[in-house]
Wavefront OBJ file of the C-alpha trace (Angstrom):
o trace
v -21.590 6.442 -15.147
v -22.837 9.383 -13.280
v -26.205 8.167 -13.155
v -24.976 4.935 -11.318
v -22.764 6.591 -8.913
v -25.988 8.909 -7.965
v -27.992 5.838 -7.519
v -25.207 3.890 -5.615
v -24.527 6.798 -3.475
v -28.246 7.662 -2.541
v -28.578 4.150 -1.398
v -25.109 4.298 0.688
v -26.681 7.097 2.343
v -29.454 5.895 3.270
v -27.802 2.768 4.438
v -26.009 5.001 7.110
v -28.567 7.002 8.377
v -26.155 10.279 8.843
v -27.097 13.551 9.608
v -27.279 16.184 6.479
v -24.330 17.892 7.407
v -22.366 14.279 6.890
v -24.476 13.523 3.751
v -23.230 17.135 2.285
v -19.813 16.588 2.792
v -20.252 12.711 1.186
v -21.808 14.333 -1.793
v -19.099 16.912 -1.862
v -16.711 14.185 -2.712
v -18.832 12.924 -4.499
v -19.070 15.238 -7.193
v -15.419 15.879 -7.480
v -15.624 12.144 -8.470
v -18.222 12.262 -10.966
v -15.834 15.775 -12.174
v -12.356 14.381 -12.588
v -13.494 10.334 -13.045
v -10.928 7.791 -12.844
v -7.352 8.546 -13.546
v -6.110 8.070 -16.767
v -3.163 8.203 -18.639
v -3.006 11.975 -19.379
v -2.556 12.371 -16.220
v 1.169 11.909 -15.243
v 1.254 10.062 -11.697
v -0.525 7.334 -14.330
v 1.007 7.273 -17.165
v 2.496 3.939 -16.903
v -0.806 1.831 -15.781
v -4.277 3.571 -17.104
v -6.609 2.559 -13.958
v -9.937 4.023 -16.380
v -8.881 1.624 -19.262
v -7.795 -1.109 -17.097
v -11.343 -1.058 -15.325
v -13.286 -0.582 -18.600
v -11.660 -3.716 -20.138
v -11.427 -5.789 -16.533
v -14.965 -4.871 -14.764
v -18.493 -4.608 -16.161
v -21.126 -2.387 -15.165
v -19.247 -1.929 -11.689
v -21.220 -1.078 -8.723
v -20.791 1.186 -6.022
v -22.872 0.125 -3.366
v -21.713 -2.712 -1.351
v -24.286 -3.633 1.539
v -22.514 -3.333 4.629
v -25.681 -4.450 7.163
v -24.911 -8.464 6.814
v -22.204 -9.535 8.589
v -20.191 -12.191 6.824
v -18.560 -15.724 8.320
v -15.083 -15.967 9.280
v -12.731 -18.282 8.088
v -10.366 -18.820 10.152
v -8.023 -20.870 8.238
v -6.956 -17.353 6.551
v -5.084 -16.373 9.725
v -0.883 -16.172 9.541
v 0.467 -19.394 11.791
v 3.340 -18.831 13.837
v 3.061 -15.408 14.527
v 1.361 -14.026 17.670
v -0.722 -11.128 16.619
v -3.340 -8.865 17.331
v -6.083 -8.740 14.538
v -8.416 -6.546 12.810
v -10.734 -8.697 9.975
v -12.483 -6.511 6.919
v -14.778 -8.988 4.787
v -15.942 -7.840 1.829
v -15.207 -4.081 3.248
v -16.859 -4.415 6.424
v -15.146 -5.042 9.411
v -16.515 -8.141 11.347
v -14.017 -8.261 14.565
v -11.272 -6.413 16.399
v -9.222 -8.543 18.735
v -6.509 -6.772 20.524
v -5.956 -9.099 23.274
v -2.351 -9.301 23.485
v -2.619 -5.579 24.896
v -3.030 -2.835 27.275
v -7.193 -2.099 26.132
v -5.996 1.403 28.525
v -3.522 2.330 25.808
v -5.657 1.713 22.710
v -8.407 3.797 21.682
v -10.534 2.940 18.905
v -13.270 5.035 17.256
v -15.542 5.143 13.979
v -17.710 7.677 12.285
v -19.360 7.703 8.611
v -17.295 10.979 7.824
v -13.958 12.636 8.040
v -12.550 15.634 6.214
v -9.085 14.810 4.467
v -6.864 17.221 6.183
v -3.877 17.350 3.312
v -4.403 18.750 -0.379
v -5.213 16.436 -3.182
v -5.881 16.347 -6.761
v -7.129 12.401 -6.196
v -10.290 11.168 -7.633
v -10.076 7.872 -6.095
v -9.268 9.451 -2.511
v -12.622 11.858 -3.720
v -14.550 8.220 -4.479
v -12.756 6.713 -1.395
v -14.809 9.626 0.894
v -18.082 9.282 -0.429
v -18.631 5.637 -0.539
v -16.607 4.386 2.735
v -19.144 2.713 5.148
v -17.164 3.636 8.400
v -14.263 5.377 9.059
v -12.225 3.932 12.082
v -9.208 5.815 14.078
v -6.798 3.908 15.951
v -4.839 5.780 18.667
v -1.773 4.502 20.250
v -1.189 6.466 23.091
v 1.779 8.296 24.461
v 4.713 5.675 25.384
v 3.014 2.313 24.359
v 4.623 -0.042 21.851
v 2.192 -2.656 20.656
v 3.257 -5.902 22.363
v 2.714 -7.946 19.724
v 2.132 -7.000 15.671
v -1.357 -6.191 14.513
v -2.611 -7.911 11.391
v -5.363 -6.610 9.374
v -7.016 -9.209 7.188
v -8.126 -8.226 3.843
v -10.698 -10.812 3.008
v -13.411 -11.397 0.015
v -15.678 -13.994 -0.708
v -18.141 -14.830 -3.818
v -21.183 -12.541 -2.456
v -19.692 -9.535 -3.974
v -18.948 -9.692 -7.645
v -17.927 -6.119 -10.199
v -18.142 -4.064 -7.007
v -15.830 -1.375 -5.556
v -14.877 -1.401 -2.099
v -14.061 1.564 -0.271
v -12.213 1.599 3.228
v -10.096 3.471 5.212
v -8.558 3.875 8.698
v -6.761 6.518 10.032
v -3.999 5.801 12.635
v -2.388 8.211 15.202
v 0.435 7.328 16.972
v 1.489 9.507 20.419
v 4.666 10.678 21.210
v 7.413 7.827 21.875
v 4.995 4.854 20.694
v 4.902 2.005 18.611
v 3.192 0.338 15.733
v 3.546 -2.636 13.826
v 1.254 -3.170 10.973
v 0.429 -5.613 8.698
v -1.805 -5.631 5.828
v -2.744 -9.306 4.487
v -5.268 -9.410 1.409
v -6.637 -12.805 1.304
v -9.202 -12.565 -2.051
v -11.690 -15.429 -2.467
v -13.195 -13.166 -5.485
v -12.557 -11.956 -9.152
v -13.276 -8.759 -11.180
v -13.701 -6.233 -7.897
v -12.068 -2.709 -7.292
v -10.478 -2.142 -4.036
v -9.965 1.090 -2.934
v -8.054 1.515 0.136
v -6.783 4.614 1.961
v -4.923 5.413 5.283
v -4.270 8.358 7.327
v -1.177 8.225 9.348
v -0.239 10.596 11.772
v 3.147 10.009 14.235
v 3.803 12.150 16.760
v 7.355 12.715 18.505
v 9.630 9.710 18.522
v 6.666 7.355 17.309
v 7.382 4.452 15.111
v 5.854 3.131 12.560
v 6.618 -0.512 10.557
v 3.780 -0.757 7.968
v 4.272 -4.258 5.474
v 1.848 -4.692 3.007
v 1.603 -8.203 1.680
v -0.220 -9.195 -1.677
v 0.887 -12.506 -2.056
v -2.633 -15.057 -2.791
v -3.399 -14.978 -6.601
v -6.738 -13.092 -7.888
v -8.315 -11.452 -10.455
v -9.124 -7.985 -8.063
v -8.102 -4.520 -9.368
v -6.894 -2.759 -6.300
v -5.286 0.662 -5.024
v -3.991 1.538 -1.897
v -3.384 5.295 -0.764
v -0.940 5.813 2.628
v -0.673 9.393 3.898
v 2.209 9.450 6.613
v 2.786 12.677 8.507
v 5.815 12.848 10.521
v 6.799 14.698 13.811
v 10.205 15.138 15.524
v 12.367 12.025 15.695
v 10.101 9.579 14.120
v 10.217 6.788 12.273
v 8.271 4.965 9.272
v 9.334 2.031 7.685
v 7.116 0.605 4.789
v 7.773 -2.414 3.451
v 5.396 -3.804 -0.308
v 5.303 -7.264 -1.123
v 3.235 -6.737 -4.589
v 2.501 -9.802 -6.564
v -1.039 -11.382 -6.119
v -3.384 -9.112 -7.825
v -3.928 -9.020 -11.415
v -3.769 -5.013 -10.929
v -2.403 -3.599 -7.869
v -1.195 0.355 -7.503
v 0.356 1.061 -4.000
v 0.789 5.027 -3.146
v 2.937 6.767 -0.884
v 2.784 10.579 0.449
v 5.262 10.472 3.140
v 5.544 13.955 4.909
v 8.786 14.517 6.896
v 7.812 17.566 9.226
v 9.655 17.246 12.007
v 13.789 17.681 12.545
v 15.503 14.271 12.333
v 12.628 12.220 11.509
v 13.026 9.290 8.567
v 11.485 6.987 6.361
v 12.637 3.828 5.002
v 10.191 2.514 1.993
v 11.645 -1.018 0.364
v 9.599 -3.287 -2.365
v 9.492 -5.768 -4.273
v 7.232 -6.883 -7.064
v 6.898 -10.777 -8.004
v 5.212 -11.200 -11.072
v 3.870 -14.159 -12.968
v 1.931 -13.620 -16.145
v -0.194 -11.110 -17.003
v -0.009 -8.569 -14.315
v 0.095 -5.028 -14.147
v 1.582 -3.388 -10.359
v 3.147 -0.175 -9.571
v 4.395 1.643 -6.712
v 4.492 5.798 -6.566
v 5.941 7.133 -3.977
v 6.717 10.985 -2.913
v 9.463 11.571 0.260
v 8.905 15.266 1.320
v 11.704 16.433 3.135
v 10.274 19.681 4.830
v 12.731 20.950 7.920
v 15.877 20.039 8.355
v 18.010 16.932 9.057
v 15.426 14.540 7.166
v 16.762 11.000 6.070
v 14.529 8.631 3.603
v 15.465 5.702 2.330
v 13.946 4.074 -0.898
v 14.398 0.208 -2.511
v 12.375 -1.286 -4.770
v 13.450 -4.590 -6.769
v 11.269 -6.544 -9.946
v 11.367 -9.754 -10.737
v 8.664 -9.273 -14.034
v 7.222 -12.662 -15.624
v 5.695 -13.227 -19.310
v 3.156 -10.323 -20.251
v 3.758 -8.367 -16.950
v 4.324 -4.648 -16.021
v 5.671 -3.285 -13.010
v 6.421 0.337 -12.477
v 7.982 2.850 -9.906
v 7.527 5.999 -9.401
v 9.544 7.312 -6.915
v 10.073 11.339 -6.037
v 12.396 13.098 -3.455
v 11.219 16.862 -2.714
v 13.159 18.885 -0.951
v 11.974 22.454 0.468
v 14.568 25.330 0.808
v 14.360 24.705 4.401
v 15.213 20.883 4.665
v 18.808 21.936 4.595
v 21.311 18.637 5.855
v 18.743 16.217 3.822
v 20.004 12.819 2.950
v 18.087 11.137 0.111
v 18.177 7.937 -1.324
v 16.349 6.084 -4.309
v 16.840 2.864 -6.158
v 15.599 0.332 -8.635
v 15.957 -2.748 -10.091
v 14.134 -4.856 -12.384
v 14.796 -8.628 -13.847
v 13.348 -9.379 -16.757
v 12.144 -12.992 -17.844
v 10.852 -12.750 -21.001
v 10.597 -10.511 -24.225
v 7.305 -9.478 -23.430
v 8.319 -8.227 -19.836
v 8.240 -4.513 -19.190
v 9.188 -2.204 -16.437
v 8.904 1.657 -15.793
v 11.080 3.567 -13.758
v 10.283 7.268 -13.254
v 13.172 8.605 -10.687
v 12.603 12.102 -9.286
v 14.918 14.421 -8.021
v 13.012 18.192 -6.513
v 16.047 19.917 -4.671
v 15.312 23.801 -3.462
v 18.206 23.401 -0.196
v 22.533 23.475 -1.082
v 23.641 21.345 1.765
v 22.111 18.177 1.120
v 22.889 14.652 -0.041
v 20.105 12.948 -2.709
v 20.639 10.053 -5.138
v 18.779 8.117 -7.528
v 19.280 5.575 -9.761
v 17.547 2.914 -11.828
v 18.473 -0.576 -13.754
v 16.557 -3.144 -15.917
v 17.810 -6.188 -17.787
v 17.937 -10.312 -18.176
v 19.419 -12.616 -16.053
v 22.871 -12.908 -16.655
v 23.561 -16.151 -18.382
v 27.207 -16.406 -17.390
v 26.015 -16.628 -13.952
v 23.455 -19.139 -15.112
v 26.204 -21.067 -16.921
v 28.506 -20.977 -13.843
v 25.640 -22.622 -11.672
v 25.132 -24.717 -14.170
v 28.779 -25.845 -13.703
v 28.612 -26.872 -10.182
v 25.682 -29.158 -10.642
v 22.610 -26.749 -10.704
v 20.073 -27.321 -13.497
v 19.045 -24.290 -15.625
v 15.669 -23.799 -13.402
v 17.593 -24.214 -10.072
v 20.301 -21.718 -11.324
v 17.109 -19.387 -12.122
v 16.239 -19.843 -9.080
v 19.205 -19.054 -7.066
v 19.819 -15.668 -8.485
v 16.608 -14.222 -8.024
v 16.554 -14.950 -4.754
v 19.566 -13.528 -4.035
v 18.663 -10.424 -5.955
v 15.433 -9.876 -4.007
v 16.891 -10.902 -0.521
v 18.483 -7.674 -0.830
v 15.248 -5.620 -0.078
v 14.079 -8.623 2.732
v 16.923 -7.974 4.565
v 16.179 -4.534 5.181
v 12.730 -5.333 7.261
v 14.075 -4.590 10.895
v 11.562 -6.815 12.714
v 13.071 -10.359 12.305
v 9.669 -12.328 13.003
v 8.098 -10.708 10.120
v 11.492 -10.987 7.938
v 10.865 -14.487 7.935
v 7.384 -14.568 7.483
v 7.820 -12.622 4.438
v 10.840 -14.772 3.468
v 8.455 -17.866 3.843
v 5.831 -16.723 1.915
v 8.066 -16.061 -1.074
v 10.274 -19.540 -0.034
v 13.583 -17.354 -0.437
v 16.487 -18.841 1.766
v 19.447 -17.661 2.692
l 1 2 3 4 5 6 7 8 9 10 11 12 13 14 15 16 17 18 19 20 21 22 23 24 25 26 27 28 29 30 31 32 33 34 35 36 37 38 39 40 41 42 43 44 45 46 47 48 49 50 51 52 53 54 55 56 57 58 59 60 61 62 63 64 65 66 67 68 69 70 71 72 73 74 75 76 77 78 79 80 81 82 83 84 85 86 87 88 89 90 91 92 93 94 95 96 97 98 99 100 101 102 103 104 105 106 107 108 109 110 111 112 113 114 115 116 117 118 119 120 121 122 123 124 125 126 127 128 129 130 131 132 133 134 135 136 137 138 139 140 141 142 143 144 145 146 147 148 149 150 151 152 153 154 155 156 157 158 159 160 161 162 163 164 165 166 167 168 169 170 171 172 173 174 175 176 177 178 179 180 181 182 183 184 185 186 187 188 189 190 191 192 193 194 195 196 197 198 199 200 201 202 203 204 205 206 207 208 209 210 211 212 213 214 215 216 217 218 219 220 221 222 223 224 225 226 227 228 229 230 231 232 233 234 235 236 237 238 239 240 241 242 243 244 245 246 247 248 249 250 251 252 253 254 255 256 257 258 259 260 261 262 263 264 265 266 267 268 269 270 271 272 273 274 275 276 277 278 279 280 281 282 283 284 285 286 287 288 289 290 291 292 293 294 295 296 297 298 299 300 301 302 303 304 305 306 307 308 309 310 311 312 313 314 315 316 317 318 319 320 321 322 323 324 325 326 327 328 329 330 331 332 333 334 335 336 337 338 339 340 341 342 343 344 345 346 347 348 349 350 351 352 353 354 355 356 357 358 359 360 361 362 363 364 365 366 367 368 369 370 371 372 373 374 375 376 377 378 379 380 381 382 383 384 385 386 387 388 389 390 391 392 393 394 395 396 397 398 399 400 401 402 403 404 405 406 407 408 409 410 411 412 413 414 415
């Protein structure tokens, strides 16, 4: 594989035409790839869903050069109805518009560059792989005291001219002091038997706000993995919100860094699985000064030869004293062959703190089914009925209620 990936990445570079100082720090990365490889089971933030194996058994002879120099046609019928919103539009990795008319273009600054240094520790390969092959990376700034007026949505889109190829990307977000964000991430796949690789740099500033929601909802044979970073001043505020169920493989990540007094984060999932689908979601709340507050829900709903798992870890450093920590969840399962991991974490080093944690798995309960059943439901109806009740739970904790209801439409879940 090494051989490819030196081939691949020779021809990325001279696709960019970057200066040797950018082409050095590229190859950096790129040998701690070809060093640690993909992540495997031995490894234990993977031990549930082995990303190597998956990609040996799913992907064949996959390439690492995507050509980024022909633009590609957009299809507009992939665009959310109903919702006002500002977009950003990756095809096939490459972005091919920015339209963020609905807003003050004073307030907004966007940049890109072929380079940036990752400015946290890591022992990632696929943030390693991530910096070597991305095309561009693009920074989005929301300036000091601006709220986005409307949402921004950025389309995730593939068509049939790629095929076994991995596609890196990444943006890195900044939001100034008392500002605004609300993001949405919408992967619309057209294509089969492709690794996404996806990483984001968040940085909020003092009494920023931040409402990410991630929805994988359109059925496809893509492997993908998405990497947030969220680093977190005074006051602020992140809420992320997973809707994981499209992909055949899908592993979201979360490093959530809570560095500032009285600053929180809310993170609430679900996974909606049919057959034959393997999702996870890892997530690690580090509470580093004091009076942090983070919030965690996720909720399964796990079909015939599915996996979900979570991996969910509260840190606490001996200075985060007056912490309050919470972690939960829940799984249904709907058939024998079913299965979902839960790896709670607890890391306390501070006395005067509040943490929790808990995790539960099982069937549907048939008495409730029978009960239904009684008042004139059939047995699919009465199906029905409780898992929507049992994931309406998690929707009801998205605090922006146009995109509550988008999400609830997309899954058809009614109060």
């Amino acid at each position: 594989m090494s051989e490819q990936l030196q081939s691949d990445f020779d021809k990325i570079v001279k696709s960019l035409k970057i200066s040797k100082e950018e082409i050095q720090i590229k190859k950096d990365f790129l040998n701690k790839f070809i060093k640690k490889g993909f992540p495997n089971r031995k490894q234990e933030d993977w031990k549930f869903l082995d990303i190597s194996q998956i990609i040996k058994k799913n992907i064949s002879d996959l390439n690492f050069f995507n050509d980024y120099s022909q633009p590609n046609k957009i299809d507009s019928s992939i665009f959310v109805d109903d919702l006002e919103h500002n977009k950003i539009i990756f095809i096939n990795g490459r972005i091919e518009k920015i339209d963020l008319d609905y807003e003050d273009q004073n307030k907004i600054e966007i940049s890109d560059g072929t380079t940036k240094e990752i400015s946290f520790d890591h022992k990632n390969s696929l943030i390693d792989l991530n910096s070597a092959f991305t095309n561009k990376v693009f920074k989005i700034i929301v300036k000091k005291n601006y709220s986005l007026k409307r949402p921004l949505i950025i389309y995730h889109s593939t068509d049939d001219k790629i095929k076994s190829t991995n596609i890196n990307l990444r943006l890195d977000f900044e939001l100034g002091e008392n500002s605004c964000l609300k993001l949405i991430d919408f992967f619309i796949d057209n294509t089969s038997k492709n690794f996404i690789n996806i990483f984001y740099n968040f940085n909020l500033k003092k009494d920023a706000i931040l409402k990410n929601y991630k929805i994988d909802n359109f059925k496809n044979n893509n492997l993908k993995y998405s990497f947030n970073n969220i680093e977190q001043g005074d006051n602020s505020v992140s809420e992320t919100f997973i809707l994981s169920a499209g992909s055949d493989y899908l592993k979201n990540e979360i490093n959530c860094n809570l560095n500032g007094k009285y600053s929180s984060a809310f993170v609430n999932g679900v996974f909606s699985l049919e057959e034959n689908q393997q999702h996870e979601i890892r997530t690690a709340i580090n509470h580093l000064v004091e009076n942090t507050k983070s919030y965690q829900l996720i909720k399964s709903v796990i079909g015939k030869n599915s996996k979900s798992a979570y991996q969910g870890k509260i840190f606490v450093n001996s200075k985060a004293q007056k912490t309050d920590g919470y972690q939960l969840s829940k799984a249904i399962l709907l058939d024998e062959t079913s299965e979902f991991n839960a790896k709670p974490e607890l890391e306390i080093y501070a006395d005067d703190v509040k943490c929790s944690h808990g995790s539960a798995s099982g069937n549907l309960d048939e008495n409730s089914i029978f009960y239904l059943m009684s008042r004139g439901l059939n047995y699919q109806q009465s199906k029905e009925l409780l898992i929507n009740g049992f994931l309406l739970e998690v929707i009801e904790k998205i605090t922006d209620s146009e995109i509550k209801n988008l999400i609830k439409n997309i899954l058809r879940l009614k109060e």
